[in-house]
C-alpha positions as CSV (number, residue, x, y, z in Angstrom):
1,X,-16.7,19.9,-9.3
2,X,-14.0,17.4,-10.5
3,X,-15.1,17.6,-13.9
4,X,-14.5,21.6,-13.5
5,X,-11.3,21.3,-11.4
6,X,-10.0,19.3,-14.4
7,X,-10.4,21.3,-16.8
8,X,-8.8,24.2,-14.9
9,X,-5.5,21.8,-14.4
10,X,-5.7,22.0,-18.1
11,X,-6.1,25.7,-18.8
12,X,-3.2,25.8,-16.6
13,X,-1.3,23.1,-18.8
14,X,-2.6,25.4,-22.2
15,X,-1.7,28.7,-21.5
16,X,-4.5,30.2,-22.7
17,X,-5.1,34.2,-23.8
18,X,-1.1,34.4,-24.7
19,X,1.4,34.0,-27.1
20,X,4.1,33.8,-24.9
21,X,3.4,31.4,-22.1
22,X,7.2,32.3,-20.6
23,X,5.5,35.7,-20.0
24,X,3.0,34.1,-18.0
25,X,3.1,36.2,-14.3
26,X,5.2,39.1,-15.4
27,X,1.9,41.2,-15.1
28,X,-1.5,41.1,-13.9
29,X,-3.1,40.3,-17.7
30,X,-6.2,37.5,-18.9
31,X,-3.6,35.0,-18.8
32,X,-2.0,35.0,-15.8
33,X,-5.1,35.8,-14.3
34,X,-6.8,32.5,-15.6
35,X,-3.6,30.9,-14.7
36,X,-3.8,31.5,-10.6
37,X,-7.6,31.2,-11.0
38,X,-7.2,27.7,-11.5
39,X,-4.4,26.8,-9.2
40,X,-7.5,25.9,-7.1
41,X,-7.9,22.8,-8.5
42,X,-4.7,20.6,-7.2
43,X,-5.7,21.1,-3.6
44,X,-9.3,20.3,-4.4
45,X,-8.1,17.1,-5.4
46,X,-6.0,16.7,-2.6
47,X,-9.1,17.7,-0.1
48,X,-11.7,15.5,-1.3
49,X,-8.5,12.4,-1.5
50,X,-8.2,13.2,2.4
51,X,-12.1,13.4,2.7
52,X,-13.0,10.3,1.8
53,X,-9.7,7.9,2.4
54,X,-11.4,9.7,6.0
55,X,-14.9,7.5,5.0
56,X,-12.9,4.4,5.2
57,X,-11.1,5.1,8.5
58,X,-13.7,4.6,10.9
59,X,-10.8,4.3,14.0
60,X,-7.0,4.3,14.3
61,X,-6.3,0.4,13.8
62,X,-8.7,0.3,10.7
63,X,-6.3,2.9,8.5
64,X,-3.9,0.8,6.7
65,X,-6.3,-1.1,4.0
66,X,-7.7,2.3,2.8
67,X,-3.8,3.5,2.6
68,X,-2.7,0.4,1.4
69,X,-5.7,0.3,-1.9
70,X,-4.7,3.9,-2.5
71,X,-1.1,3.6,-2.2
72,X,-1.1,0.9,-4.5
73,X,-3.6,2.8,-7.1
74,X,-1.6,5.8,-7.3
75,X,1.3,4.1,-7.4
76,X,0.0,1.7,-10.3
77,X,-0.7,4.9,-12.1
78,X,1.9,6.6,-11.6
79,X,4.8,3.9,-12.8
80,X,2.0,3.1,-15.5
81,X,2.3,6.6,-17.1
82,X,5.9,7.8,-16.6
83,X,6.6,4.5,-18.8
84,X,4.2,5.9,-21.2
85,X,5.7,9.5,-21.2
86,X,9.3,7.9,-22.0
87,X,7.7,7.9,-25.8
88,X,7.4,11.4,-27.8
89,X,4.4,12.4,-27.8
90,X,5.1,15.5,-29.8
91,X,5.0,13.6,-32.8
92,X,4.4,16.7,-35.8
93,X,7.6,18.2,-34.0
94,X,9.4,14.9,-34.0
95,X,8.6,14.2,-37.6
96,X,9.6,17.9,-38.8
97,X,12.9,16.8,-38.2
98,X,12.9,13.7,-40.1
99,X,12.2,9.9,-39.5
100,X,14.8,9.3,-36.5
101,X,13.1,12.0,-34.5
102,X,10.8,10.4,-32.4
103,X,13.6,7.5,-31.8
104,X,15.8,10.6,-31.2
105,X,13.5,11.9,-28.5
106,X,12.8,8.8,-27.0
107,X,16.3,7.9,-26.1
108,X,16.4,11.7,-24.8
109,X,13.4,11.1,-22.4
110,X,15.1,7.6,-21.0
111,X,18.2,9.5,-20.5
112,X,16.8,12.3,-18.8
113,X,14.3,10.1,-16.4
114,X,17.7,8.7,-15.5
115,X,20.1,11.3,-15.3
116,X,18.2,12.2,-12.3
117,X,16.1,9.5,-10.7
118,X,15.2,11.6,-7.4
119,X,13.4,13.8,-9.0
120,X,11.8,11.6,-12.0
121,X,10.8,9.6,-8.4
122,X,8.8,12.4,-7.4
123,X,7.5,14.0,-10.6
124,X,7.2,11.3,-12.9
125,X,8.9,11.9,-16.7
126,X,6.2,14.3,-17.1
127,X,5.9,17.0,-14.5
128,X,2.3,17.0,-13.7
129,X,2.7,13.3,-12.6
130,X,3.9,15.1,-9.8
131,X,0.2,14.8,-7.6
132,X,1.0,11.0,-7.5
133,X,3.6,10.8,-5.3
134,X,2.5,13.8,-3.1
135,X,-0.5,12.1,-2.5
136,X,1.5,8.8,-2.1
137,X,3.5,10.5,1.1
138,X,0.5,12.4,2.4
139,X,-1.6,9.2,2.5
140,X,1.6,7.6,4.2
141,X,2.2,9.8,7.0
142,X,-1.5,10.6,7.8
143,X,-1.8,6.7,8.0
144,X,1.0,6.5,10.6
145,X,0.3,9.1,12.3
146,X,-3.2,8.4,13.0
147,X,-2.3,4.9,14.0
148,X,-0.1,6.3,16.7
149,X,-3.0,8.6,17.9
150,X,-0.9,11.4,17.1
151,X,-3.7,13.9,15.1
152,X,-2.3,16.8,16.6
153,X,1.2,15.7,15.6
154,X,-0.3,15.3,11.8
155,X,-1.6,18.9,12.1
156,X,1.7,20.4,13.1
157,X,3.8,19.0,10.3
158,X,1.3,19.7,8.1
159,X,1.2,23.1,8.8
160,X,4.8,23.2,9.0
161,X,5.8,21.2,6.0
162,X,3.7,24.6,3.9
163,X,5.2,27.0,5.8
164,X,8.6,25.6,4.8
165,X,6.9,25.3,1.2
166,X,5.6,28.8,1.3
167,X,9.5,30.1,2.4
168,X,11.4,28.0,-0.2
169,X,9.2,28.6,-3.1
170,X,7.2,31.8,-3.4
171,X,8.6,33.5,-0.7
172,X,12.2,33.1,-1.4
173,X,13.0,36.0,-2.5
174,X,11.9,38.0,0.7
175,X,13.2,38.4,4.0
176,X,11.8,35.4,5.3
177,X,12.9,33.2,2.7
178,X,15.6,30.2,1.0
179,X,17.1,29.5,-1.8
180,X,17.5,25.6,-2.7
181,X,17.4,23.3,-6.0
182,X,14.1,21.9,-5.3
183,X,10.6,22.3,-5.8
184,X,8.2,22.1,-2.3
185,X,5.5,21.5,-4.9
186,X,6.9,17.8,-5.4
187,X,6.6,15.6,-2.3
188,X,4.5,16.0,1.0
189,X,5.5,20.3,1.4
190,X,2.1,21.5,0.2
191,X,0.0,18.0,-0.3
192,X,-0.3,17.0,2.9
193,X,-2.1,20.1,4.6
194,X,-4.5,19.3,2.2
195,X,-5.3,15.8,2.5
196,X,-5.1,16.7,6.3
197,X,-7.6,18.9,6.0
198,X,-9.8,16.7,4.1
199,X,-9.8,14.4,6.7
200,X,-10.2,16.5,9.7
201,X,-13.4,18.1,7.7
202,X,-15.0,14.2,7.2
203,X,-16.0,14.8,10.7
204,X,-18.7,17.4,9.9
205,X,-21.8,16.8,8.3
206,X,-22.2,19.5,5.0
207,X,-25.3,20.9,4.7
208,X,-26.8,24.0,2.7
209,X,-24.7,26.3,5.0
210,X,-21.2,24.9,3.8
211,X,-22.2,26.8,0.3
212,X,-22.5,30.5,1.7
213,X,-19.5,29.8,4.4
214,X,-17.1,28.1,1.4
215,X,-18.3,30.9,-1.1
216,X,-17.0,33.2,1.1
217,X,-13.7,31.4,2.2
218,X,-12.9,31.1,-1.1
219,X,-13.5,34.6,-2.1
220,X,-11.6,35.7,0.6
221,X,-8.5,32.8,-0.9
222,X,-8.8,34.4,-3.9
223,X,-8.4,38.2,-2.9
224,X,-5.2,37.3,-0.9
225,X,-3.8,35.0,-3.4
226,X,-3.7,38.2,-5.8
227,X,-2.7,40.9,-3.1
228,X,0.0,38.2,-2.4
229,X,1.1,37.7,-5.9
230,X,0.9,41.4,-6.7
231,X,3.0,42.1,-3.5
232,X,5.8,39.8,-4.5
233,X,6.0,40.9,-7.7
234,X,6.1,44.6,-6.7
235,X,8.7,44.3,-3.8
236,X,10.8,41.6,-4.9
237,X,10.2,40.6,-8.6
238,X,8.9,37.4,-8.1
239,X,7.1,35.7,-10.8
240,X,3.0,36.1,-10.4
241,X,3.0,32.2,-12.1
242,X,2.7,30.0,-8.6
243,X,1.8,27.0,-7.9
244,X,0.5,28.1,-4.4
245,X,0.8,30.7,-2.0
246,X,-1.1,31.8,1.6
247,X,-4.3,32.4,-0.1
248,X,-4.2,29.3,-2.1
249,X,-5.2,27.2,1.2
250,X,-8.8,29.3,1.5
251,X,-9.2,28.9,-1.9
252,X,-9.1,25.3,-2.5
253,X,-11.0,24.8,1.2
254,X,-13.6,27.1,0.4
255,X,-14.2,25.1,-3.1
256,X,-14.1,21.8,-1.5
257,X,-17.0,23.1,1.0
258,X,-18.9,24.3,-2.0
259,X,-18.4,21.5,-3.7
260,X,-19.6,18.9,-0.7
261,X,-22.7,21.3,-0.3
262,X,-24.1,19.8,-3.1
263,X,-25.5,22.6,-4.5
264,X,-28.5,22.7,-7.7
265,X,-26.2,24.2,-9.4
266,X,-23.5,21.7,-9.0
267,X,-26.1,18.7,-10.2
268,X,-25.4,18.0,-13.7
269,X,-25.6,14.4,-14.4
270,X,-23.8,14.4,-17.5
271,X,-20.8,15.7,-15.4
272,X,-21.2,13.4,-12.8
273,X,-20.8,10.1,-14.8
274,X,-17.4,11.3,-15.8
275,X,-16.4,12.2,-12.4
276,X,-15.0,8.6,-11.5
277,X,-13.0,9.0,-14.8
278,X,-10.9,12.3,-13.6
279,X,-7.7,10.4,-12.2
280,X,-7.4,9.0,-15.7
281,X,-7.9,12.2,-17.5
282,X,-5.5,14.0,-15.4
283,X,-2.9,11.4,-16.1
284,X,-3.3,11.4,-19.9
285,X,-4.4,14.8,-21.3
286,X,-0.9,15.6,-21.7
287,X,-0.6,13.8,-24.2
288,X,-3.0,16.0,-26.2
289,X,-2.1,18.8,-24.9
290,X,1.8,17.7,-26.5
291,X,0.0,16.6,-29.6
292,X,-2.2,19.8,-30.7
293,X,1.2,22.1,-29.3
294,X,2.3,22.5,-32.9
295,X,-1.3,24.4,-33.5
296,X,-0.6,26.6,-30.6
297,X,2.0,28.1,-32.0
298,X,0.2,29.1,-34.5
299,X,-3.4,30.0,-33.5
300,X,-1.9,31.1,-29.3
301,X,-3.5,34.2,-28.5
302,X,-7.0,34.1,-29.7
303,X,-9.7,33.7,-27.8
304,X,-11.6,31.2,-29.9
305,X,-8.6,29.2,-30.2
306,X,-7.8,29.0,-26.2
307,X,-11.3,27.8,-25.6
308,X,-11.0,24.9,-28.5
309,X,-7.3,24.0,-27.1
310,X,-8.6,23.6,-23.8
311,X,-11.9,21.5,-25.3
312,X,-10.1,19.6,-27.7
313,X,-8.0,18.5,-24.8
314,X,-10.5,17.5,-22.7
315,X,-12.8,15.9,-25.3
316,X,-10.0,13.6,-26.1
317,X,-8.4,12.5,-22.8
318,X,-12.0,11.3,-21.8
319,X,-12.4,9.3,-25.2
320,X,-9.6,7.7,-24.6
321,X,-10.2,7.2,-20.9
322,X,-13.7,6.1,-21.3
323,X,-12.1,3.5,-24.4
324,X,-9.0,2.2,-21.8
325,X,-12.2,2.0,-19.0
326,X,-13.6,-0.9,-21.0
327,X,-11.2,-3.2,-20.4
328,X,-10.0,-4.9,-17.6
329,X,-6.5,-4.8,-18.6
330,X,-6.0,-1.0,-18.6
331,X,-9.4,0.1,-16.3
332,X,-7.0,0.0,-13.6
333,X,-4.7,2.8,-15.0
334,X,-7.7,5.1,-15.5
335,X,-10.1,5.0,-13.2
């Protein structure tokens, strides 16, 4: 299920089935369609991060190693990659314009990560570095607030912190909503209900059951994920391209359950061995997504040409990932 949320983080990243990715949520077509169908794969990872940092917290005062090793992972990661991101990966772009190009863009990336440090802190200097840090604060207040014996507490502000997330983002144009220069995708707004809810679900034992209950908790996300989108884009002309709404919560719960079912279906070995690799693959595939852009502008649209973008992508982040694996120097930035 990793191997498959992956690849939907990517199909989001592609834009697949359009010529116009800026178009993306001004109506119900393939593309934004396959667009919200995969939104289901963030919280996944979030879920099953809360499930089993939950393995290694077998009481209150035995919580901060686990936090501490995946603090320190993600973080490793993180700083790791946003270094990497400063250089232009666009390179057939960069070159178009001439030798200086890619210097050119370089120095444009450095200034940019620095221009605005609060949010290059939270999203990396490439936005989908963005899961890093979320994961960083959920991981941080779960910790203390578990600690203190205060699960309830945890619960609260979780549900909270996405209810303030659900207001300020899609939701701000209606009654109940805000306006504000920030995204509640970046930091703990829509992370840590997840996580939270990984870890409050390590408590159960999944069986065959959990596949026909998250099947249908999932179908049930889905339908109100669109009737939400198609609601606020009806009333108030809000944009059917988000990162989360209501809906998205039973969606990525319902997967996870499916998911930790173990299914038949879900037992392909092949997938499995690459599973371990996914942290890397998400980190790096934008690079090939950058790289191959140049082609997209030409071939965007087709359908034969969406399904290789979205391949090629994905073939060549786990080459790479499974090449930086071998050694010990860069295993830690990848797996």
């Amino acid at each position: 299920m990793r191997v498959i949320a992956i690849i939907a983080v990517m199909a989001i990243h592609t834009n697949p089935f359009t010529d116009q990715p800026e178009h993306v949520g001004a109506s119900l077509d393939l593309a934004t369609v396959v667009n919200q169908l995969a939104r289901f794969a963030v919280p996944f990872f979030f879920i099953m991060s809360g499930y089993f940092w939950a393995q290694k917290v077998t009481e209150p005062r035995a919580v901060y190693k686990p936090t501490l090793d995946m603090v320190k992972r993600a973080a490793l990661i993180f700083v790791v990659w946003s270094l990497f991101y400063l250089l232009e990966t666009r390179l057939i772009e960069s070159f178009a314009s001439g030798a200086p190009g890619p210097v050119d863009q370089i120095l444009l990336n450095i200034k940019k990560a620095a221009s605005n440090l609060f949010n290059t802190s939270l999203q990396g200097t490439k936005a989908h570095l963005w899961f890093l840090p979320a994961l960083i604060f959920s991981v941080i207040i779960a910790a203390v607030l578990i600690r203190l014996k205060y699960e309830g507490l945890l619960l609260l502000v979780a549900v909270v912190f996405y209810i303030v997330a659900l207001a300020g983002g899609p939701y701000s144009n209606t009654p109940l909503g805000f306006h504000i220069h920030f995204n509640f995708r970046n930091g703990p707004f829509i992370s840590l209900l997840f996580f939270v809810t990984g870890y409050f679900m390590r408590r159960y034992t999944p069986g065959p059951h959990w596949l026909r209950s998250g099947v249908l908790l999932a179908c049930a996300g889905i339908v109100l994920h669109f009737i939400e989108l198609w609601v606020l884009n009806a009333r108030w002309g809000t944009s059917m391209a988000q990162d989360f709404v209501l809906g998205t919560y039973p969606f990525g719960v319902g997967l996870a359950m499916i998911a930790l079912s173990n299914p038949r279906c879900l037992n392909f070995t092949p997938a499995a061995t690459i599973g371990p690799l996914v942290l890397g693959i998400y980190a790096s595939h934008y690079i090939f997504v950058d790289l191959l852009k140049s082609f997209d502008t030409k071939f965007a649209g087709g359908w034969m040409w969406s399904i290789f973008y979205i391949a090629a992508v994905f073939l060549l982040s786990y080459l790479l990932v499974r090449l930086l694996a071998r050694f010990s120097m860069t295993r830690k930035i990848v797996s």
